[in-house]
VMD Tcl script that draws the C-alpha trace (Angstrom):
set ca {
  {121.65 122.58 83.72}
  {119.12 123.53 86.50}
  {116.95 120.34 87.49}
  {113.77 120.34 85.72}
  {110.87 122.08 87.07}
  {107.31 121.85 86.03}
  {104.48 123.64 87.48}
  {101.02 122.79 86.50}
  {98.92 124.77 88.88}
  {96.83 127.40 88.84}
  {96.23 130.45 91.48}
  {92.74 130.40 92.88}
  {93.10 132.46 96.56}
  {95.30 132.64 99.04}
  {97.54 129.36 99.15}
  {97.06 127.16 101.88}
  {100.23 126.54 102.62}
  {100.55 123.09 102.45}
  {102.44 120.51 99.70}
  {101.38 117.10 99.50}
  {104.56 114.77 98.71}
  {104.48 111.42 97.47}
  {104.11 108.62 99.62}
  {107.76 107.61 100.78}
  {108.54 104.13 102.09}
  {109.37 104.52 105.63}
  {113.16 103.69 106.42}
  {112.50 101.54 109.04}
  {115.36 99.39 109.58}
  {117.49 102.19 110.84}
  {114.74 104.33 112.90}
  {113.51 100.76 114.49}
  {117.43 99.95 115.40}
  {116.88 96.56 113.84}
  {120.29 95.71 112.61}
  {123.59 96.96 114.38}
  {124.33 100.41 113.34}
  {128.25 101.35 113.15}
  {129.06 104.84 112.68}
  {132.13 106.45 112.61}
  {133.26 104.36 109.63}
  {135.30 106.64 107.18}
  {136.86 104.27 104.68}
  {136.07 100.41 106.09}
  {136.03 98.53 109.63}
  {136.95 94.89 109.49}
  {134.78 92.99 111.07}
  {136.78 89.97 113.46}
  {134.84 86.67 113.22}
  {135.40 83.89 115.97}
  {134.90 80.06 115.68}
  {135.74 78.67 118.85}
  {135.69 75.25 119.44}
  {134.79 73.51 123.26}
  {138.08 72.75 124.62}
  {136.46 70.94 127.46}
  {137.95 67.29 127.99}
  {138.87 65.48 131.31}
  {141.18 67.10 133.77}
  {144.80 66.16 134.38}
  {147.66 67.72 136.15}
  {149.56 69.33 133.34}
  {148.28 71.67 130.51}
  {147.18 69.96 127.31}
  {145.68 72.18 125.08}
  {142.19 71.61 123.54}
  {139.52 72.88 121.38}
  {140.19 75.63 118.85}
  {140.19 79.00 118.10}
  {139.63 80.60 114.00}
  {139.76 84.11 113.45}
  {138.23 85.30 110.02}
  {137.28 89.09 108.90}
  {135.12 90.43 106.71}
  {135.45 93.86 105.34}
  {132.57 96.70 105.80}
  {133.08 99.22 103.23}
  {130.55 101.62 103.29}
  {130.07 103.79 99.69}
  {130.08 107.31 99.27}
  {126.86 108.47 97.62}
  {125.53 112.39 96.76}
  {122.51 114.20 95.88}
  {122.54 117.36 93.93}
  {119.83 119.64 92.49}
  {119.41 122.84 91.28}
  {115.78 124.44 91.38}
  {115.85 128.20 89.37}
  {113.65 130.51 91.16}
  {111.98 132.10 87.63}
  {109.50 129.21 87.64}
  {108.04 130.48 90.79}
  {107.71 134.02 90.29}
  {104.68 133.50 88.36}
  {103.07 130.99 90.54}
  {101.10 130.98 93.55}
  {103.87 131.68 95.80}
  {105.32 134.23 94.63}
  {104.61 137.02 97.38}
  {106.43 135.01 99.69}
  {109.62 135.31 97.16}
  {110.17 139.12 97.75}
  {108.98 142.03 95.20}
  {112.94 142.97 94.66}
  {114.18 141.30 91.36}
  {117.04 139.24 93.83}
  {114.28 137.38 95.41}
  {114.81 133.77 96.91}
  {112.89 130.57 96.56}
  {109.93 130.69 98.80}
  {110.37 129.43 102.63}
  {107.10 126.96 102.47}
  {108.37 125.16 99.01}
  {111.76 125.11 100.23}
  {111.31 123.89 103.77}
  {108.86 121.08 101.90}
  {111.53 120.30 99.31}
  {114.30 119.83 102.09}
  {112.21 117.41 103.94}
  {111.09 115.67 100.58}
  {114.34 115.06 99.50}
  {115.79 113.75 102.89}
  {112.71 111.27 102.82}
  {113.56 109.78 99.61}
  {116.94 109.58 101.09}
  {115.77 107.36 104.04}
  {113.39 105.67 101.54}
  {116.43 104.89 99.30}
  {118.89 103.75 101.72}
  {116.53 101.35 103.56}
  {115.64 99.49 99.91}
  {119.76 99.41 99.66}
  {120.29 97.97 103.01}
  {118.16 95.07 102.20}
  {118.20 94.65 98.31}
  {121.08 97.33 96.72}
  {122.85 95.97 93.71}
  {126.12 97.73 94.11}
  {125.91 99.41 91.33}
  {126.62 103.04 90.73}
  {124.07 105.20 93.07}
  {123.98 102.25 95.30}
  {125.67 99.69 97.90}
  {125.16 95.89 98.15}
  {122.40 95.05 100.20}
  {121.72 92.03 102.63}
  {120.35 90.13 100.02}
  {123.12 90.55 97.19}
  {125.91 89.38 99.62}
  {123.91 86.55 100.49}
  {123.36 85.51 96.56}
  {127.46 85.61 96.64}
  {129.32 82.90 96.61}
  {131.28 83.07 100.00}
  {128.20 83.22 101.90}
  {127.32 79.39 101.20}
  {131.17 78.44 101.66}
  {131.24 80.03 105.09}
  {128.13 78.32 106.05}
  {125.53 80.49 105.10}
  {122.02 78.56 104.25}
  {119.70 79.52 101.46}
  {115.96 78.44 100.88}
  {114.43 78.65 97.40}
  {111.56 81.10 97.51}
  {107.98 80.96 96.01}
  {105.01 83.52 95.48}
  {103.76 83.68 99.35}
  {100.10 84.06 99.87}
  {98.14 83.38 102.63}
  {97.59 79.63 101.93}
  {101.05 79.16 102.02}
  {102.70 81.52 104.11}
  {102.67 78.79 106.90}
  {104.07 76.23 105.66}
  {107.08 78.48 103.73}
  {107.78 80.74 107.25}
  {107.98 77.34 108.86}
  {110.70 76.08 106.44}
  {112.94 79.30 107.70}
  {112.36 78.70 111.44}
  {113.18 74.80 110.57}
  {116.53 75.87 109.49}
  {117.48 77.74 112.39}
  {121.14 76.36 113.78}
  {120.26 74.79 117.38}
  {122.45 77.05 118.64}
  {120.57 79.89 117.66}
  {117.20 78.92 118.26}
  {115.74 80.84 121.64}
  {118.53 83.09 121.64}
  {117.64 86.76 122.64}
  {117.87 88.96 119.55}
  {117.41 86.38 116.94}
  {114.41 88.21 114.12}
  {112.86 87.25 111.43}
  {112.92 89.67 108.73}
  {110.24 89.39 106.68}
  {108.66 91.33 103.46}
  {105.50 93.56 103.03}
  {103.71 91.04 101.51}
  {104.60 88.51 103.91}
  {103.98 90.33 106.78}
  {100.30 90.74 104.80}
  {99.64 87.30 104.38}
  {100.47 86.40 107.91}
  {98.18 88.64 109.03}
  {95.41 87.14 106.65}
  {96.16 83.81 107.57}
  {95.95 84.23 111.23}
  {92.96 85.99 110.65}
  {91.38 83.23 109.28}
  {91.95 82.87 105.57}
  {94.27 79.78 106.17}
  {93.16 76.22 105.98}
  {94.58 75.65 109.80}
  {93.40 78.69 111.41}
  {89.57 78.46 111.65}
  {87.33 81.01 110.03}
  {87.01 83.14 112.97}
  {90.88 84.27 113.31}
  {92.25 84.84 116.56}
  {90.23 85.81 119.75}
  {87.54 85.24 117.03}
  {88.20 88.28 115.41}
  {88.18 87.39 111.83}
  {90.60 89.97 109.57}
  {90.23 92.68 112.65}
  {92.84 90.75 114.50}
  {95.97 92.58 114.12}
  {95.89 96.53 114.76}
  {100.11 96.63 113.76}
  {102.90 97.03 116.27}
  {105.55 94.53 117.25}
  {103.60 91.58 118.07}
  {103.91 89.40 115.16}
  {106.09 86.21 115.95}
  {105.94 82.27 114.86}
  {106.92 79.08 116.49}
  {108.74 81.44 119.29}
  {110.63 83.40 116.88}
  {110.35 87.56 116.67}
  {109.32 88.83 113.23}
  {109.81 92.44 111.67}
  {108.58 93.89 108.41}
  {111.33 95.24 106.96}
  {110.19 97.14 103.99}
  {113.19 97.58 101.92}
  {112.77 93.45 101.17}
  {111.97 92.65 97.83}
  {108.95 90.29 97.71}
  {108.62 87.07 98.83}
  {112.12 87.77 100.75}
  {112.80 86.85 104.67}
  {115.91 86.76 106.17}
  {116.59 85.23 109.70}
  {119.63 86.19 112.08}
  {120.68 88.05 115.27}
  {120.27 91.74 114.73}
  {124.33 91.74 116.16}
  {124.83 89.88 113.47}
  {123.84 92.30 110.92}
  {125.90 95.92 110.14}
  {124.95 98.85 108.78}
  {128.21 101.46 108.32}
  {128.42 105.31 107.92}
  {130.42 107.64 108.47}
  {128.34 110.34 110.85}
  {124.67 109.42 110.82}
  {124.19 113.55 110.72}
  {125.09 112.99 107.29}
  {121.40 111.54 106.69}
  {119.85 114.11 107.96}
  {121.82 117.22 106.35}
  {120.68 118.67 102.93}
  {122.57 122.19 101.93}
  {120.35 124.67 100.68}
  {123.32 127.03 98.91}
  {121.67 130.30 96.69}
  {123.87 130.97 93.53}
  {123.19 134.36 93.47}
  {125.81 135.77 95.29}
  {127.71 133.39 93.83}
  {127.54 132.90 90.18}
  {124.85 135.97 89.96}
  {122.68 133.16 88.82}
  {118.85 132.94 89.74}
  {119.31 128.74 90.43}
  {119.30 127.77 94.02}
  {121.34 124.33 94.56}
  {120.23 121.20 97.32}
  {123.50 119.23 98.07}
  {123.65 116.68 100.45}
  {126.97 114.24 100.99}
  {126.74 110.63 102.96}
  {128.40 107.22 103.52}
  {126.77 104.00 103.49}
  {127.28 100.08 103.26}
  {125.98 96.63 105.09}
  {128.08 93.70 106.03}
  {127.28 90.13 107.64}
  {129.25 88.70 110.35}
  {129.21 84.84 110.92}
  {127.17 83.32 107.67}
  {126.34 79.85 109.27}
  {123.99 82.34 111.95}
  {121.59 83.06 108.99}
  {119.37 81.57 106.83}
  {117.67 83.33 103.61}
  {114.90 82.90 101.97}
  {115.43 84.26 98.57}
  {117.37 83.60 95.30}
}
mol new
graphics top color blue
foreach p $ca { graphics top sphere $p radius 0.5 }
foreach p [lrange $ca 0 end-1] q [lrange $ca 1 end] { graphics top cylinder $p $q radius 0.2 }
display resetview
């Protein structure tokens, strides 16, 4: 059965040429390089963990062995997910478009809808996978995100350390980023690469507080600019520490750790960025015109004692 098409428009004149999409969530995670992207991955990559401990100690004329070395894995597995449609061209014969579809009755879908459609549906792709990277369930249609390995079990066992979250506002947003960067592992602390991940709406309510809607701040803001303060970018950071919106978070999530520390698999990265646009008609004789696009994708953690979550 073709995918269901509606069209509720009317001709009036020439058509502009232009299709307004619904907003899509930018996949930022991946196009900002802010996790460790692994490609070539076509069934799993383990990924070697080492705990080393110092074998410093006082010197002596033989060899007596010191310290430690653990090797542990974990597995990166990343899923293989699909889109398919079918669009019939009959809808679109009596609309606006249809001069561009040809006068011959083995006409094709017209160029402007389908170029718009192609670059629609590969934007809800990168809109998809970067909510999945961050909060996927793992269930069908989907991969385990960030934050569902981190509400496993194995991730407090092996060190992993999880703060309860609450609603974050600006009159709190302080005090509750402050609990995260309080939890950072000495080691860790200062370390190049080290982010803080943080939610839309925490991102927003940084920016309010700093602009002077926190009790702390002063109702001038910073540089005495009030709410005007921040014009976006990079430049967001706390008590030394680099933060990032990334928007596939869930609410009141954040999620510290090195960006080497976090892995997104696939197997070609092409693969997000290819949508087949195959015409039955030659086919199948059919008038349906089919969208297929084919892709790989999964996260994995490395060392769980390196991050802290703030979530549930």
């Amino acid at each position: 059965m073709a995918t269901t098409t509606n069209i509720t428009t009317t001709y009036a004149g020439q058509f502009a040429g232009e299709y307004i999409g619904a907003s899509l969530l930018a996949g930022n995670t991946l196009a900002n390089q802010l996790i460790t992207v692994k490609p070539n991955v076509k069934l799993k990559e383990v990924i070697k963990k080492v705990d080393y401990s110092s074998a410093i100690a006082d010197a002596s004329c033989g060899f007596d062995a010191q310290g430690g070395v653990t090797l542990t894995e974990r597995i990166l597995e990343p899923t293989e997910l699909q889109v398919n449609l079918e669009l019939c061209k009959t809808p679109f014969q009596s609309d606006w478009e249809a001069e561009q579809m040809g006068f011959s009755a083995h006409d094709s879908l017209p160029p402007s809808f389908s170029d718009f459609f192609i670059a629609r549906v590969l934007g809800d792709m990168a809109s998809v996978t970067e909510t999945q990277i961050w909060s996927g369930a793992g269930t069908s249609g989907t991969f385990k995100g960030f934050t569902t390995l981190f509400a496993e079990a194995d991730f407090a066992t092996d060190g992993g350390q999880t703060i309860a979250p609450t609603t974050v506002d600006s009159t709190n947003v302080l005090a509750e980023l402050r609990k995260i960067v309080d939890a950072i592992p000495s080691a860790l602390y200062g370390k190049e690469g080290v982010l803080l991940y943080v939610s839309q709406n925490i991102a927003r309510a940084y920016v309010q507080a700093l602009g002077g809607f926190a009790a702390n701040i002063g109702g001038a803001g910073i540089d005495n600019k009030g709410a005007m303060w921040y014009n976006g970018g990079a430049g967001l950071s706390i008590d030394g520490v680099q933060m990032v919106v990334a928007n596939g978070l869930a609410d009141n999530r954040a999620v510290l750790a090195e960006k080497s520390n976090l892995y997104f698999g696939t197997g070609l990265l092409s693969d997000h960025n290819e949508l087949k646009v195959i015409d039955m008609a030659d086919i199948d004789g059919s008038k349906n015109v089919r969208f297929v696009a084919r892709y790989t994708a999964g996260v994995q953690y490395g060392i769980a004692s390196d991050i802290v979550y703030y979530g549930a």
